[in-house]
RODO-2510 file (C-alpha; in nm, 4 decimals, decimal comma):
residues 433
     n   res          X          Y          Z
     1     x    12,5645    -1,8142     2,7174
     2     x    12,3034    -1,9227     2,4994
     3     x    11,9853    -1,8761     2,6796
     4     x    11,7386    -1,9569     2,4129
     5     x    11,8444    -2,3687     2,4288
     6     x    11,7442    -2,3416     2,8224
     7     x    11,3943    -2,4242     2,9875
     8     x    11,1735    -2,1051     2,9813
     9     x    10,8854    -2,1023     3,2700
    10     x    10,6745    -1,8865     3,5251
    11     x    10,7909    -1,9949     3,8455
    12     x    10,7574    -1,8546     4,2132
    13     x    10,9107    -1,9010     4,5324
    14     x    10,6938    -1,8124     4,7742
    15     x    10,7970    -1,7287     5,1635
    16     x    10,6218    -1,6696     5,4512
    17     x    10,7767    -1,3965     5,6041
    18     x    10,8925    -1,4130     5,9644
    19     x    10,6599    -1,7529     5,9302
    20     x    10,6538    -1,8876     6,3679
    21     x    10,6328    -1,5169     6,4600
    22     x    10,4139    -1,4175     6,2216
    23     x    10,1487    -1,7338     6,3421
    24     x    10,2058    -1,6139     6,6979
    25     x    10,1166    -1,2343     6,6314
    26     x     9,8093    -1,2982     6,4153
    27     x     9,6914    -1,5648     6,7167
    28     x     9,6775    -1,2984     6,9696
    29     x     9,5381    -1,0330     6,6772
    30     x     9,8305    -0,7873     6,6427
    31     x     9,9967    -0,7493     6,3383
    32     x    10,3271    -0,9367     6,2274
    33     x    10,5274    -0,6913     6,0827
    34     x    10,4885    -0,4318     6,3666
    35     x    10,4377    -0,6102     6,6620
    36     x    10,7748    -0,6722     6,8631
    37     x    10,7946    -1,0503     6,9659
    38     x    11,0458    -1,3688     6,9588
    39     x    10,9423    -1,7351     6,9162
    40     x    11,1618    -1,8694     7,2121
    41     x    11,2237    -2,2891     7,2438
    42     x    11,2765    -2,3712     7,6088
    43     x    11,1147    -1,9874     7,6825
    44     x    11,0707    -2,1349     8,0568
    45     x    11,4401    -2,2632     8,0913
    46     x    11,6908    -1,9974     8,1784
    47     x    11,9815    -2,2246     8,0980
    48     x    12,0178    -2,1455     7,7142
    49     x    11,7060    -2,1469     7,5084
    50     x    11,7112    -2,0749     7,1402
    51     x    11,5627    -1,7878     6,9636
    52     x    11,3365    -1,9800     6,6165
    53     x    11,1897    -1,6567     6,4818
    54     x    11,1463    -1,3041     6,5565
    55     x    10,9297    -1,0568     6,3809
    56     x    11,0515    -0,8253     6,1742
    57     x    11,0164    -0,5611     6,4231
    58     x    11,1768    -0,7815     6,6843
    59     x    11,4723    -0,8436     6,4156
    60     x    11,5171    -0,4987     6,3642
    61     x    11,5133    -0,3497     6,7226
    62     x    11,7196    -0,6051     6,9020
    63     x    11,9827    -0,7442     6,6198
    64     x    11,8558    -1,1361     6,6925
    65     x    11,8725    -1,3760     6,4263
    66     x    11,6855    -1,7307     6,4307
    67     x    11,8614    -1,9840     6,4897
    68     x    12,1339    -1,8155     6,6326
    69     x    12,0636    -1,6222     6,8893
    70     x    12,0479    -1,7303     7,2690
    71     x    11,8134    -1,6974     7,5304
    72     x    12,0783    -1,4839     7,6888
    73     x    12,0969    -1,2500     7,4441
    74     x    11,7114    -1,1503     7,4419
    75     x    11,6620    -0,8625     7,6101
    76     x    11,4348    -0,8372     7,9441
    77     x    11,2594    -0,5176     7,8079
    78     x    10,8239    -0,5247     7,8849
    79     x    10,7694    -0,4342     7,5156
    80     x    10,9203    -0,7621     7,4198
    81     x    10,6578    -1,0431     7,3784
    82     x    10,9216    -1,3666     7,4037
    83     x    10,6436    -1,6941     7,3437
    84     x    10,7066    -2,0610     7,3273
    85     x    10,6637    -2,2361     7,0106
    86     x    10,3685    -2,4321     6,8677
    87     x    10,4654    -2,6660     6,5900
    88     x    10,1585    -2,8054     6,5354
    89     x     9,9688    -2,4712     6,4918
    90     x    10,2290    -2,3842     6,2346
    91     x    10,2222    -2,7035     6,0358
    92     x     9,8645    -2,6223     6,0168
    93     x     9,8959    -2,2754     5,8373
    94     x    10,1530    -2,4235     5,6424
    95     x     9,8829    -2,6925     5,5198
    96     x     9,6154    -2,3978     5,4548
    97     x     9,8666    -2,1810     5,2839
    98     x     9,9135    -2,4590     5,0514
    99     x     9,6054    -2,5218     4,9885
   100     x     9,5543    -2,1380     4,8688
   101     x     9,8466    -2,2083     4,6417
   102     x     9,6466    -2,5253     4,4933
   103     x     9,4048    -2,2331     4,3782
   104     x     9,6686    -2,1275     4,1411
   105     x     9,8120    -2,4443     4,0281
   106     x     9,7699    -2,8399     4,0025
   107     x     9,8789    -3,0373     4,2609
   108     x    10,2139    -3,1823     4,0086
   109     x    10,2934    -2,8016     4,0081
   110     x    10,3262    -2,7360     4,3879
   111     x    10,6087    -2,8183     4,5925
   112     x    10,6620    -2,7580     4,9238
   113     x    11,0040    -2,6593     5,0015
   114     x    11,0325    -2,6130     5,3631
   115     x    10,7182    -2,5545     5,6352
   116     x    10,7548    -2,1327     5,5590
   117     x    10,8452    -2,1738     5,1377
   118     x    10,6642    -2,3365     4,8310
   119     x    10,7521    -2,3555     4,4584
   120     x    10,5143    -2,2986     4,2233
   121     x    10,5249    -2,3540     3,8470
   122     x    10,2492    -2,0802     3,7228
   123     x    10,3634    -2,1218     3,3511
   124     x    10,0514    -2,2983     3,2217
   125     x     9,8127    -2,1490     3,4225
   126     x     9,9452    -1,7761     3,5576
   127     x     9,7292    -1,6122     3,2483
   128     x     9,3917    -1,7319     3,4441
   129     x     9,4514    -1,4708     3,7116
   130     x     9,6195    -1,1997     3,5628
   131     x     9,7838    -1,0117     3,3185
   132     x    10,0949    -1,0221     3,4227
   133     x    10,2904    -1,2846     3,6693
   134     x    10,3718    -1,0225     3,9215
   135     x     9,9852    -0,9222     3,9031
   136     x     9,9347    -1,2932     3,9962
   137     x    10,2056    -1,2617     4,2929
   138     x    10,0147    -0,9727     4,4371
   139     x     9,6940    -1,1365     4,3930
   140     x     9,8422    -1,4733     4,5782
   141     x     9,9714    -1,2260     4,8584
   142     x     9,6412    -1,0307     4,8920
   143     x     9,4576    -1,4188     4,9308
   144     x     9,6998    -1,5028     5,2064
   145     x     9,6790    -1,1852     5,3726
   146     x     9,2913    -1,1903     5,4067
   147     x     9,2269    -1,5496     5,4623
   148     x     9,5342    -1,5862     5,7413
   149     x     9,6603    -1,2459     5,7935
   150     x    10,0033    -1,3854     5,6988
   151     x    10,2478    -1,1410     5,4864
   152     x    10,4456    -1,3295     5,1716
   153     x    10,7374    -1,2642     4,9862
   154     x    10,7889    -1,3895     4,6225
   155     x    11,0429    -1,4729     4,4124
   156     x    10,9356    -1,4825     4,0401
   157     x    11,2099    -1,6609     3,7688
   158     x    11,2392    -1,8261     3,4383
   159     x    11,3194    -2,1363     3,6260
   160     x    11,3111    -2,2622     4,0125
   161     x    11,6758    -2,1351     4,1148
   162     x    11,5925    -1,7645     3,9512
   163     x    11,2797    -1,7664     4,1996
   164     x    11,4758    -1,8283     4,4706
   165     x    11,7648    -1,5846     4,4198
   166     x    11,4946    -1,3181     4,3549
   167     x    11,3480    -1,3960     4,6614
   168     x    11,6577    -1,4279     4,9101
   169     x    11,8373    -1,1042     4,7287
   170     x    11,5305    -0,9008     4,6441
   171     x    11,1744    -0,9749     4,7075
   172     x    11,2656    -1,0012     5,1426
   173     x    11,4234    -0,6438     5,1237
   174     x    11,1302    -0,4665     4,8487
   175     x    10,8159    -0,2808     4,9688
   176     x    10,6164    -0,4799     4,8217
   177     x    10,7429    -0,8658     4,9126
   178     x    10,8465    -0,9152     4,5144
   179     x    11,1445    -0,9983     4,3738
   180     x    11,2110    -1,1090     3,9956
   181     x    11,4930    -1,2489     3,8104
   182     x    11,5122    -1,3560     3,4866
   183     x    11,7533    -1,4747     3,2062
   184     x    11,7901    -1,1635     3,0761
   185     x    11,8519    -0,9851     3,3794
   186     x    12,1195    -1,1974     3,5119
   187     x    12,4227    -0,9735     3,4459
   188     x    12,2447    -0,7118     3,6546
   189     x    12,0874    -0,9295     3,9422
   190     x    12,3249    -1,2055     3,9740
   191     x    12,6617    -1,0969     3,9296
   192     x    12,6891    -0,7603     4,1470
   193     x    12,6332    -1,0090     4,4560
   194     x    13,0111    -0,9321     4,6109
   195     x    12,9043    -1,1932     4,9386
   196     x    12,9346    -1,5157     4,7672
   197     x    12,7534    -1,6636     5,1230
   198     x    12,4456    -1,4313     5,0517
   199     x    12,3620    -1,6663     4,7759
   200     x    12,1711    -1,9681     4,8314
   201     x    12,3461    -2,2985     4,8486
   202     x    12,7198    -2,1184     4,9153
   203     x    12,8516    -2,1967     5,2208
   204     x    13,1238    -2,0512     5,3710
   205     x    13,3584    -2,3192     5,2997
   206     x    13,2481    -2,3783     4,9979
   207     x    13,2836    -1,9654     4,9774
   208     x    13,6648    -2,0346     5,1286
   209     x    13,7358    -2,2971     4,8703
   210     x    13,6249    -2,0354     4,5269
   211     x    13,8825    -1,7669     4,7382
   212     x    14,1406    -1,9798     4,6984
   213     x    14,0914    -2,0259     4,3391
   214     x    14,0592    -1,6553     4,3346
   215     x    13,6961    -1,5900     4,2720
   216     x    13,5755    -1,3787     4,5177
   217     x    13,2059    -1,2855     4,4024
   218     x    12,9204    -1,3802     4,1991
   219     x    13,0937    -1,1918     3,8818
   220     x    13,4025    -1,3583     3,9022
   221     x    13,2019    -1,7075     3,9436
   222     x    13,0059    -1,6485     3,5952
   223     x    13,3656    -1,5739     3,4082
   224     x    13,5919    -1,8352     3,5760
   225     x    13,7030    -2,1308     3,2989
   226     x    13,4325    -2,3286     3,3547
   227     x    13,6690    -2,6691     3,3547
   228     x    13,8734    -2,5184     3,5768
   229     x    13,5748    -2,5402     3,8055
   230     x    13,4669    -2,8604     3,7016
   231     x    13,8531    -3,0262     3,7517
   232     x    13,8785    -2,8635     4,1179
   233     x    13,5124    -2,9301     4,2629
   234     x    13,3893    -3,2024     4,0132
   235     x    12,9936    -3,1869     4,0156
   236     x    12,9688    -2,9215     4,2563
   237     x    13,1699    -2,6924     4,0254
   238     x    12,9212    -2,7524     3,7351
   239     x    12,6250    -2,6841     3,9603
   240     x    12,7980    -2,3362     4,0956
   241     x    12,8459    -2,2367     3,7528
   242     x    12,5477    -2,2942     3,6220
   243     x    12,4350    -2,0972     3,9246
   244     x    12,6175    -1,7835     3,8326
   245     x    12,4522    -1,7862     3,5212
   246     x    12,0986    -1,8442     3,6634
   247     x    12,0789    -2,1980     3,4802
   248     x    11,8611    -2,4529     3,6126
   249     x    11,6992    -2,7813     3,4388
   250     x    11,5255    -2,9139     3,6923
   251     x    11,1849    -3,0088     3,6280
   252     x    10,9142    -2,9818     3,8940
   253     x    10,7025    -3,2327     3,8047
   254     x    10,9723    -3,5264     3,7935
   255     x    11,0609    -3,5341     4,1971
   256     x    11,3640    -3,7503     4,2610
   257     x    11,3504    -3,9430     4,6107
   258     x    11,7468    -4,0249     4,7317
   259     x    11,9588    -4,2953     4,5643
   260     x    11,9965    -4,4212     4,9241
   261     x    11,7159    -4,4750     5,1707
   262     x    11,8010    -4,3466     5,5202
   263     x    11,5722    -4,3397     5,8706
   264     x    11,7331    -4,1939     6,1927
   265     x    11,6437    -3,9377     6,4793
   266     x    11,8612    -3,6845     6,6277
   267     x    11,8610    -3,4486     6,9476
   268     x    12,0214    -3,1922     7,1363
   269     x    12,0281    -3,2354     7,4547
   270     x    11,9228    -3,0011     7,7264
   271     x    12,2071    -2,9743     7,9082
   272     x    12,6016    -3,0746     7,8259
   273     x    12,5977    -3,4901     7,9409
   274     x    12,9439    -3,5969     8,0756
   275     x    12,8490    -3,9141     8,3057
   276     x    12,8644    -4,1960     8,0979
   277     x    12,5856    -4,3763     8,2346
   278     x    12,3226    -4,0556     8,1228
   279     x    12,4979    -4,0689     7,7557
   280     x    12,4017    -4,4069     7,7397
   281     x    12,0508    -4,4243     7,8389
   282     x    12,0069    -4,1389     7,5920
   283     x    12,1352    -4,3838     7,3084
   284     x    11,9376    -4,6584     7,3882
   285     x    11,6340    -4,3954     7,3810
   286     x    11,7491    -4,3148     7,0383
   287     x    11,8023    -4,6432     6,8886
   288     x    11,4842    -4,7694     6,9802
   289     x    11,3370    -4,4688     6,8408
   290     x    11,5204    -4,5801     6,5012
   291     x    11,4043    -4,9801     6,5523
   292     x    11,0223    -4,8664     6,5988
   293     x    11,0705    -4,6259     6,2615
   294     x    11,2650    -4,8898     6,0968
   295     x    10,9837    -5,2076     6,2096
   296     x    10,7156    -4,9017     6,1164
   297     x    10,8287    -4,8764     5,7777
   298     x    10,9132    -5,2745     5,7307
   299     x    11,2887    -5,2653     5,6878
   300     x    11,5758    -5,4037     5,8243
   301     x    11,8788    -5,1950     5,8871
   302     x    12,2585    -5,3318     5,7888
   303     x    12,4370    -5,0569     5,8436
   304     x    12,3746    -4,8261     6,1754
   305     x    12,5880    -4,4672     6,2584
   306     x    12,6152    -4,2820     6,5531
   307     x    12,6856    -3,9209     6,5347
   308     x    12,7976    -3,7836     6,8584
   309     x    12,8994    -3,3876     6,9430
   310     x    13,0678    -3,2210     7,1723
   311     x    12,9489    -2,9376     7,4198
   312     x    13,1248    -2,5806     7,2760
   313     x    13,3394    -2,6146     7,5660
   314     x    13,4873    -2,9717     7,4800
   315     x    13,5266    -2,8575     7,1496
   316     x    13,7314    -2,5995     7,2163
   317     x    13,9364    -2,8249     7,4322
   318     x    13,9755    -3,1289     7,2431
   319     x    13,9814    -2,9788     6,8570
   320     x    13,6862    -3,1869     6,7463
   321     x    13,3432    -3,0750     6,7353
   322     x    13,2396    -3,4711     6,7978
   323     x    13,2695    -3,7742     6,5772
   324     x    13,0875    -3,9987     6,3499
   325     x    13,1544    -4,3606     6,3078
   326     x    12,9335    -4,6368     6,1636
   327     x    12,9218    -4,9883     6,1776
   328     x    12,7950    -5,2572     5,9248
   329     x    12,5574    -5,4934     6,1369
   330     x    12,3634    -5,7940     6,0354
   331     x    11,9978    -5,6348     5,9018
   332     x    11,8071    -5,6343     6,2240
   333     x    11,5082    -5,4031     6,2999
   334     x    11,5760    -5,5321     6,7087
   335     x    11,5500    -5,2733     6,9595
   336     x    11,8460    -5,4894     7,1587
   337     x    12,0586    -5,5620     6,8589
   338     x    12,0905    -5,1794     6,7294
   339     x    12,1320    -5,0037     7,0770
   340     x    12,4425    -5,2525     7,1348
   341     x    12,6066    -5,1732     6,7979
   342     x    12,5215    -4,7771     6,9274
   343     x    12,7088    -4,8595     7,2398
   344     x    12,9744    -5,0422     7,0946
   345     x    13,0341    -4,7074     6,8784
   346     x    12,9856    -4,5235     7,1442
   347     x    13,2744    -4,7270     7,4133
   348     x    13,5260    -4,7116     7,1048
   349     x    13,5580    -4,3779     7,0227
   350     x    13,4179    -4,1477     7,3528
   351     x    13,7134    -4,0219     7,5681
   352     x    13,5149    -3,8496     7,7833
   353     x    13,3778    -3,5356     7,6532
   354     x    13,1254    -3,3291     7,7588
   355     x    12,7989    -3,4309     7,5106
   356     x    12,5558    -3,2048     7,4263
   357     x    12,3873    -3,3533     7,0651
   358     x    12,3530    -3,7187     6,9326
   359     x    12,2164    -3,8418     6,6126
   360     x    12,1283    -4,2097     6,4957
   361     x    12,1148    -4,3347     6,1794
   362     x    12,0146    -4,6310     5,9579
   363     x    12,1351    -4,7411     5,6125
   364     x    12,1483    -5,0336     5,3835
   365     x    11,7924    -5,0647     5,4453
   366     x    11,6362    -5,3807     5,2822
   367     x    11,2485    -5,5257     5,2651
   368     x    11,1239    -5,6930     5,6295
   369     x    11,0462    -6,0087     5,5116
   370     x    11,1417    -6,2521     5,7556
   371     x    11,3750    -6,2812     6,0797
   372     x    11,7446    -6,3880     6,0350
   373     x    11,8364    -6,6469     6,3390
   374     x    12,1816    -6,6927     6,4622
   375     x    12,3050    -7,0090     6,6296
   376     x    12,4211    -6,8039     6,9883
   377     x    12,1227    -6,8203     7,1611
   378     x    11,7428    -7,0570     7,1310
   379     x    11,5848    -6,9463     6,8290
   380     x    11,2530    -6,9423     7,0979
   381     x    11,3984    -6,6325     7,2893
   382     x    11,5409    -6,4755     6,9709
   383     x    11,1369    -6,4601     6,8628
   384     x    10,9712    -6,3864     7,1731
   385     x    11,2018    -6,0579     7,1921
   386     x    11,1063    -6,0140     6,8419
   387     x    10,7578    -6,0180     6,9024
   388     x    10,7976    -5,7927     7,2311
   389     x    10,9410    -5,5514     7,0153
   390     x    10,6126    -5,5035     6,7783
   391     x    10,3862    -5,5519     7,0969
   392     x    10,5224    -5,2597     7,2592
   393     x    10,4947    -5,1092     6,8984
   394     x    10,1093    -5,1449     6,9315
   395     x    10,0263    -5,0095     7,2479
   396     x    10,2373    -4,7525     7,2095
   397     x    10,0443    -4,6874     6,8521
   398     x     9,7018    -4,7284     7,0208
   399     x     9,7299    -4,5323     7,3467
   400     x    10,0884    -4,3041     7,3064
   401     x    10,4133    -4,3539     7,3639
   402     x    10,4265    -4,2758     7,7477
   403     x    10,2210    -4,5210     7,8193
   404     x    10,4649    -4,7656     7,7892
   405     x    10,7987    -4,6767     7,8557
   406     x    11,1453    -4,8413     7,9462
   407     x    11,2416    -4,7844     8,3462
   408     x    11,5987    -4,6442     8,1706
   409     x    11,3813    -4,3700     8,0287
   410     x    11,3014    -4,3028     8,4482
   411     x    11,6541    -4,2810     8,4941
   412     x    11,8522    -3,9434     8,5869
   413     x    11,9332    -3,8205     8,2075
   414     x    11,6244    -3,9809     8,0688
   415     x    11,4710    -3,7487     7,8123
   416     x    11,2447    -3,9854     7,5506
   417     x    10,9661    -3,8804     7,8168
   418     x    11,0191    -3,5580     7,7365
   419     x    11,0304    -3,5409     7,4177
   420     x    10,7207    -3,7890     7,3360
   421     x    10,4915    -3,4589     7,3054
   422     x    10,7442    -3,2466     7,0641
   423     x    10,6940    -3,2063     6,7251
   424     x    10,9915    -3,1412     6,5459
   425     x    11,2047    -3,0774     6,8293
   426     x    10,9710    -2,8280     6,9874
   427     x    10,7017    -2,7782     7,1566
   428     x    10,3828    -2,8826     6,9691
   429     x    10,1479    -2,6806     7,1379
   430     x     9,7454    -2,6275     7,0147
   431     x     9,7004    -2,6519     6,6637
   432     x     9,3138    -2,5450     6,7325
   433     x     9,4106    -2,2070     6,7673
***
């Protein structure tokens, strides 16, 4: 491979380490990396909350993994601190963490990459704080440390995708929170990965797919015919092996938005739903969700999708995990018009099943720029629910949404009530803190 014809930068992947937990034990003054304690949603709700983050410590001691790992599973042991989460406090580090990064770089050079991981593109401006990039990594971690008294880990690369392998393989598992990878080190970084999962952006079925074609590791993915790859997995195949050979051409400051605008809103539910009546208030909570995003954002939907699945029980019973159907509608941004497409969706293809997540979604989105009548009903009702729509918009804007709510949402099942104060799917908490 001929390295010298690909992009050449300083780039880092930055992480903050055990980022909810860490938040938490710095807000009650202990430190995150020896304090034992979980980041628990539903903490209060012995019915099957879900473990978001644990500290290191926590990780370590008790074998729980975010995001996977159930309220059942936690231990009941006094030197575990188990806390609810606060999604607005930690959207607020994650805006004054970024702002320390904007030290470093220009604002074209920063990208946030999740609410616990920026990129940063040091390679015109890493010589201004140090003499060598990882001198600038430790400096960045030293800033973060003081200002917050939030640990980092970073990745350093040649490009974006080197940062983040050194990152995920190294940097997370050094003692001191850096990892680097760089062209020239990809035969001995890269390709002794034998987990082809470990690596970012393999899946296990995309990790099942390679097996068949009898590459089992990283290795074996850098020396496969590279049009093999390309005839059994088309793009996807490219992108894996330039991946193997740490190859990546992105370019930071050219940001790509998607090829086809989407708005939506999805949920799990807090228990498994089986009484129809209860699934269906819940989709008409979610649809009008979608309408007041869709009139918020002045487009008109003509194509809506409802994504519906199964408790693990009815799973396991029926085969399916759920389903996912959509349905081309006339572009409407109508609270009534979308939540009887959802039903409709909904009445075809539900055979009873015990529900336990739902998701809505919009495409085919097109400029609001007038109201399309039809000749079924007076065009004077079809406008006065049109302008109900937007007035319930603005109070709802002005004073908050549970101020003005639909007597369905009162209903047994209900849960837009609920949910009105979450941020993200969780709890928002104080961000003040």
């Amino acid at each position: 491979m001929n390295y010298q014809k690909e992009p050449h930068g300083v780039f880092f992947l930055i992480d903050n380490k055990s980022f909810y937990a860490s938040v938490e034990a710095v807000a009650r003054g202990l430190n995150p990396l020896k304090v034992t304690l979980v980041v628990m949603s539903e903490a209060d709700n012995t019915n099957g909350g879900l473990v978001l983050a644990t500290s290191p410590e926590a990780k370590l001691r008790y074998h729980l993994q975010a995001n996977v790992s159930r309220q059942r599973e936690v231990p009941q042991d006094p030197q575990l601190m188990v806390v609810p989460p606060r999604m607005n406090l930690y959207i607020k580090r994650n805006l004054q963490i970024n702002d320390i990064f904007r030290r470093f770089v220009a604002n074209e050079d920063l990208m946030p990459y999740s609410i616990d991981e920026s990129i940063l593109d040091l390679t015109h401006s890493w010589r201004l704080f140090g003499q060598t990039p990882r001198e600038v990594a430790v400096r960045i971690q030293k800033t973060v440390r003081r200002e917050l008294g939030l640990y980092t880990t970073v990745g350093i690369g040649d490009n974006p995708l080197q940062a983040k392998l050194a990152l995920d393989l190294y940097a997370k598992h050094t003692p001191d929170l850096i990892g680097e990878i760089h062209y020239d080190t990809v035969p001995k970084t890269i390709w002794p990965v034998d987990q082809l999962t470990d690596v970012w952006s393999i899946g296990k079925r995309t990790a099942k797919h390679l097996n068949r074609l009898g590459i089992h590791n990283m290795y074996e993915l850098a020396h496969v015919d590279p049009y093999q790859l390309n005839a059994e997995l088309g793009l996807m195949g490219q992108q894996l092996f330039a991946l193997a050979w740490g190859i990546d051409r992105s370019q930071l400051r050219k940001r790509r938005g998607p090829k086809n605008a989407s708005l939506g809103n999805s949920q799990v539910l807090p228990r498994d739903y089986v009484q129809q009546v209860e699934i269906e208030t819940v989709i008409k909570e979610v649809g009008e969700q979608v309408a007041a995003r869709l009139r918020h954002h002045h487009k008109l939907a003509g194509c809506i999708s409802l994504g519906v699945g199964f408790s693990y029980a009815a799973s396991e019973a029926d085969g399916r995990s759920g389903f996912h159907q959509e349905l081309r509608i006339a572009p409407t941004d109508q609270n009534a018009v979308i939540s009887q497409a959802l039903l409709r969706i909904f009445h075809q293809h539900w055979q009873g099943q015990a529900i336990r997540n739902l998701a809505v979604y919009t495409s085919r989105l097109s400029p609001a720029t007038g109201l399309q009548l039809n000749f079924f009903e007076p065009a004077k009702n079809q406008i006065k629910r049109v302008k109900a729509d937007h007035v319930v918009d603005d109070i709802r804007d002005q004073f908050g949404f549970t101020k003005l709510v639909y007597a369905s949402s009162l209903m047994h099942g209900g849960t837009a009530i609920s949910r009105a104060s979450l941020v993200g799917g969780h709890n928002g908490g104080n961000a003040y803190e």
